[in-house]
C-alpha positions as CSV (number, residue, x, y, z in Angstrom):
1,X,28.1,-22.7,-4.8
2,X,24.7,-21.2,-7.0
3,X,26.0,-19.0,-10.0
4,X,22.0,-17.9,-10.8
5,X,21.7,-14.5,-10.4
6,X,19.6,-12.9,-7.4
7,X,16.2,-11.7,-8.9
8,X,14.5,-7.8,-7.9
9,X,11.5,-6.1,-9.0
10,X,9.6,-2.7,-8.6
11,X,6.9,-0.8,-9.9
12,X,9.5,1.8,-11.5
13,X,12.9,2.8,-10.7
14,X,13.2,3.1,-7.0
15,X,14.2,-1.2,-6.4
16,X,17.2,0.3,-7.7
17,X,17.7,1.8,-4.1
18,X,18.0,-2.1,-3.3
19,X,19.8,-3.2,-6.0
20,X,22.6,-0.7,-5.0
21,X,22.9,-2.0,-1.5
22,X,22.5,-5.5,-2.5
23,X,25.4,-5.2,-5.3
24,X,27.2,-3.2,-2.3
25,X,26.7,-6.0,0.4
26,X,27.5,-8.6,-2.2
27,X,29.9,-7.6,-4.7
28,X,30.4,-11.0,-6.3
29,X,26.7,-11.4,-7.0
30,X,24.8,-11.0,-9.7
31,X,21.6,-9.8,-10.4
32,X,18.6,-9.1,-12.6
33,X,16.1,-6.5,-12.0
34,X,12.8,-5.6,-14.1
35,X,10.9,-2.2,-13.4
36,X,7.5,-2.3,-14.4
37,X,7.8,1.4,-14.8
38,X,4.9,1.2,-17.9
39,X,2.2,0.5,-15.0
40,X,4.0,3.1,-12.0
41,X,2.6,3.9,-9.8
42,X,1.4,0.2,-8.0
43,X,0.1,2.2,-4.9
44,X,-2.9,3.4,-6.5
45,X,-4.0,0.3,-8.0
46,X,-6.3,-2.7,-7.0
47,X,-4.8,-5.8,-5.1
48,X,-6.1,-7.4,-8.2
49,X,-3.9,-5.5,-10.4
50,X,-1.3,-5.2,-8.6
51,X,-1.2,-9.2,-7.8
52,X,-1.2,-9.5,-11.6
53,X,1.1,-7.0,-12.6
54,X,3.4,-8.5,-9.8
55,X,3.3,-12.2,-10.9
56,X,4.1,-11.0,-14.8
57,X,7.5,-9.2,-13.2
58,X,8.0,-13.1,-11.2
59,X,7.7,-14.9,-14.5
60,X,10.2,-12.8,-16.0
61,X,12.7,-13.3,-13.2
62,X,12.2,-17.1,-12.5
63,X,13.0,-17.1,-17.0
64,X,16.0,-15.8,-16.0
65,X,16.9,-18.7,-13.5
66,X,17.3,-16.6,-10.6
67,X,17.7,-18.0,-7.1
68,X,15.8,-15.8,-4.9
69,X,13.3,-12.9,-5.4
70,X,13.7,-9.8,-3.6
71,X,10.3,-7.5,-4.1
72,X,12.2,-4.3,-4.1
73,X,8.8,-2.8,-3.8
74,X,6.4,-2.1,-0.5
75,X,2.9,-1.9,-2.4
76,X,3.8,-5.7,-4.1
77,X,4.9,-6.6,-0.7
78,X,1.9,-5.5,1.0
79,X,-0.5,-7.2,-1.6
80,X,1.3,-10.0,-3.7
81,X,4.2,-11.6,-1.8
82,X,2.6,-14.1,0.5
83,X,0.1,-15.4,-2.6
84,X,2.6,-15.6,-5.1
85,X,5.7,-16.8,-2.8
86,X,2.9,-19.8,-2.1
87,X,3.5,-20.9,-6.0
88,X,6.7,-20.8,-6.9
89,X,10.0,-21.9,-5.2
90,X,12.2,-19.5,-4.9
91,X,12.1,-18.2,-1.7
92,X,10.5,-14.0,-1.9
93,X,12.3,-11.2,0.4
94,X,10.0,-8.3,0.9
95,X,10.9,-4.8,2.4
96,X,8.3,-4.0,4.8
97,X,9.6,-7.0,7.0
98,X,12.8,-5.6,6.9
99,X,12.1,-1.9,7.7
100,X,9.5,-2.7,10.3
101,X,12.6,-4.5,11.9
102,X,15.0,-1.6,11.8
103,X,12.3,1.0,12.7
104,X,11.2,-0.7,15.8
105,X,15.3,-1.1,17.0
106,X,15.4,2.4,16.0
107,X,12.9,4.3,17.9
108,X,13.8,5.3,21.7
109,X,10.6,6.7,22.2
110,X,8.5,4.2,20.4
111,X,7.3,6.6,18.0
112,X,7.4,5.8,14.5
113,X,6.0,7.7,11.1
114,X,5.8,5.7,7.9
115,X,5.4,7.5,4.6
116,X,4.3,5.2,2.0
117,X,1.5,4.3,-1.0
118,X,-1.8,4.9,-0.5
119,X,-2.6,1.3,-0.7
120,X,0.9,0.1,1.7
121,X,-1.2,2.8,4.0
122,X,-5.0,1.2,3.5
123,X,-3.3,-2.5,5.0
124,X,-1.4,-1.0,7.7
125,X,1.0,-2.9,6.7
126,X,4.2,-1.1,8.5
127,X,2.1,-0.7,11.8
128,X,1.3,-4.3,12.1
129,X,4.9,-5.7,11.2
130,X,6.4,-2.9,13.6
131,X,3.4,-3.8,16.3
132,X,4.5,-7.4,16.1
133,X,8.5,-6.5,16.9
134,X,7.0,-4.0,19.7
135,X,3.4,-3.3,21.1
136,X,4.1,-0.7,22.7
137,X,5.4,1.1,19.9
138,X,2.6,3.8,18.2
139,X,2.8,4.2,14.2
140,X,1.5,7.0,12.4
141,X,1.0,5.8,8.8
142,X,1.1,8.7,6.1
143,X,0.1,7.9,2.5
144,X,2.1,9.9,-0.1
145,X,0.7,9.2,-3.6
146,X,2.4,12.7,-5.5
147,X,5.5,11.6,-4.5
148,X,6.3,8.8,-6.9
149,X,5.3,10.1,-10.1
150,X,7.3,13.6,-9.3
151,X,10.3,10.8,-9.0
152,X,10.0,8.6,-11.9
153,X,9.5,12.1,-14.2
154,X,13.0,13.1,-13.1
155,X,10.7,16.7,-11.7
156,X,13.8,18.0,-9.8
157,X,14.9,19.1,-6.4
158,X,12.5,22.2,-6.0
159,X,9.7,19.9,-7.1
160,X,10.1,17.5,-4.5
161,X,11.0,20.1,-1.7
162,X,7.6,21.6,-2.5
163,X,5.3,18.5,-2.1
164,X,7.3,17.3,0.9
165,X,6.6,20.4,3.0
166,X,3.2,19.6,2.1
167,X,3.4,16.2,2.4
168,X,5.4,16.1,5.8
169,X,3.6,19.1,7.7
170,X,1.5,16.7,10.0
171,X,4.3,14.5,10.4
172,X,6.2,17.6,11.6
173,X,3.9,18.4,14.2
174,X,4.0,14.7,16.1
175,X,6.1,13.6,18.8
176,X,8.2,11.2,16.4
177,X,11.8,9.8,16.6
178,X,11.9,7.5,13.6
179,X,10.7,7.9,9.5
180,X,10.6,5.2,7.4
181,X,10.8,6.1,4.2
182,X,8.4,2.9,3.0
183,X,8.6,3.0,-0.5
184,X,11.2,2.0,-2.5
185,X,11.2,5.6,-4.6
186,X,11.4,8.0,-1.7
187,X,15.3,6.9,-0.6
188,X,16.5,8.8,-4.1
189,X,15.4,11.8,-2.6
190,X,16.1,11.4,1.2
191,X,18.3,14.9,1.3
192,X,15.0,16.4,0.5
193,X,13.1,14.0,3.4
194,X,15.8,15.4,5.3
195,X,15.7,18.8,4.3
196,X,11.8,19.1,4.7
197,X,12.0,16.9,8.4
198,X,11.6,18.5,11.9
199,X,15.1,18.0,13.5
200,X,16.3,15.2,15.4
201,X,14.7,12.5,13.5
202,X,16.1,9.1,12.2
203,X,14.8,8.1,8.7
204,X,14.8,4.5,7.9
205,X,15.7,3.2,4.6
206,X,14.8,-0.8,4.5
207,X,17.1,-1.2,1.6
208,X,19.6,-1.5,4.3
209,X,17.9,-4.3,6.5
210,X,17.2,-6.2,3.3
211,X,20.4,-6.5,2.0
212,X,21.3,-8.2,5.1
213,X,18.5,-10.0,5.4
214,X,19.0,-11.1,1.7
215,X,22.7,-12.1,2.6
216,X,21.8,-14.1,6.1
217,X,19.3,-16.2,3.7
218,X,22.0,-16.8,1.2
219,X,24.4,-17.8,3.9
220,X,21.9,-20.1,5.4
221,X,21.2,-21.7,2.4
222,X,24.0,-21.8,0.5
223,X,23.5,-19.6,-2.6
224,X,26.7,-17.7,-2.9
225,X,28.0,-17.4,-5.8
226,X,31.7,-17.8,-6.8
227,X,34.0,-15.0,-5.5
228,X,36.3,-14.8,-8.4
229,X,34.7,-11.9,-10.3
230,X,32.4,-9.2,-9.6
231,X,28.9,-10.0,-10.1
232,X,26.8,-9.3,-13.4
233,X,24.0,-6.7,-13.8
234,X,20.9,-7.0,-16.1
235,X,17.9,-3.7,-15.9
236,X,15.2,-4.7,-17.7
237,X,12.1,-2.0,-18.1
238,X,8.8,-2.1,-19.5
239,X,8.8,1.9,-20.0
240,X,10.8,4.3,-21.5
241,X,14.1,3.5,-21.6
242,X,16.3,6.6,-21.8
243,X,14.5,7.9,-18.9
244,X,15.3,4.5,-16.8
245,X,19.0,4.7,-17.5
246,X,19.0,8.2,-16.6
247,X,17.5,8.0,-13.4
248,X,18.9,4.8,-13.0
249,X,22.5,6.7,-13.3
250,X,21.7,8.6,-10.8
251,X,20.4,6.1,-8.0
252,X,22.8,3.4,-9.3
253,X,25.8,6.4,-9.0
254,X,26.9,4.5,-12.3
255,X,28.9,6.6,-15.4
256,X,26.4,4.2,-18.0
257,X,23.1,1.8,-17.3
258,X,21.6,0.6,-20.3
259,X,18.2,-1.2,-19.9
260,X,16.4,-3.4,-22.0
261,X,13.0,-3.1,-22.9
262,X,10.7,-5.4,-22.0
């Protein structure tokens, strides 16, 4: 039995998106999770920065005695995870893995579309992890850098409906089967993704995948906590924190968050 809480971090409020399936999946866990939302957006940074951004949000978590790390963020996935998970213990979960895995079981006619950061886009990190589940499958890789800010200002739904049709008109026009929605941001607005979407397409959430993942790792390992009450949540934010809780309301569907400042 491990009691430490299960760590998660994010460039702003969308690793909440995780958090809620994690808490879902695992009701008697606890967790703490820090958005960095003081430095959003991480996709249009350097791997420099965002390696160094991501290791203060690490140090934070491993303070707090967690037993796992889940990078509820693509962009730190894409850049950081690998370096940092090479000095520290705890083992890292990242989301591309994870959404690679359940585009590529997805797709019937091998087909995919990723929207995601300009610099998640720049590594091609979703077409290689899909390309090693399936070769045959072709990944059309869209980067998408209006769309976080427009989320993390709370802009609204005509807002996002505008930059989407934008944003989604080549995607629209390709012989797809399969989104994934490859930032950790764009799953609070997937009724406008699926509003602004040609018909007959499957979007992919990897906050899904990872909170299976998450749980097979615990299982294996033996990191559950104690069953006898529901699991503890800390929010800890290096921006404004009345925005966090109110966004965090929303994507949590909570009555109350209240976030620290960090």
């Amino acid at each position: 039995m491990d009691n430490r809480p299960i760590g998660l971090l994010d460039s702003g409020v969308g690793g909440l998106t995780v958090v809620k399936k994690i808490i879902a999946k695992m009701p008697h866990e606890s967790t703490v999770f820090i958005g960095d939302n003081a430095h959003v957006p991480y996709g249009d940074k350097s791997k420099a920065e965002i390696i160094a951004l991501t290791k203060q949000s690490v140090n934070f978590l491993l303070s707090k005695n967690v037993k796992l790390i889940v990078f509820a963020c693509n962009t730190a996935t894409a850049v950081a995870m690998n370096a940092i998970q090479k000095e520290i213990e705890p083992q890292i979960i990242g989301v591309i893995q994870s959404g690679a895995l359940a585009a590529a079981q997805a797709t019937k006619n091998k087909n995919v579309a990723v929207v995601a950061t300009k610099m998640t886009v720049s590594l091609n990190a979703y077409q290689k992890e899909i390309q090693k589940r399936d070769s045959q499958i072709v990944v059309h890789e869209i980067a998408a850098p209006q769309i976080v800010p427009l989320i993390e200002a709370d802009a609204g739904h005509q807002a996002y409906v505008s930059a989407l049709q934008e944003l989604l008109l080549p995607i629209n026009k390709l012989d797809i089967d399969t989104l994934v929605l490859g930032c950790t941001h764009y799953p609070i607005i997937r009724s406008e993704f699926a509003q602004c979407l040609k018909p007959n397409v499957q979007i992919i959430d990897p906050a899904d995948q990872v909170a299976q993942y998450t749980y097979n790792v615990m299982k294996r390992d033996g990191l559950f906590g104690s069953n006898s009450n529901d699991g503890a949540h800390e929010y800890y934010t290096t921006g404004d924190v009345r925005m966090f809780n109110e966004l965090g309301k929303i994507v949590l569907d909570e009555q109350y968050v209240s976030a620290k400042h960090l």
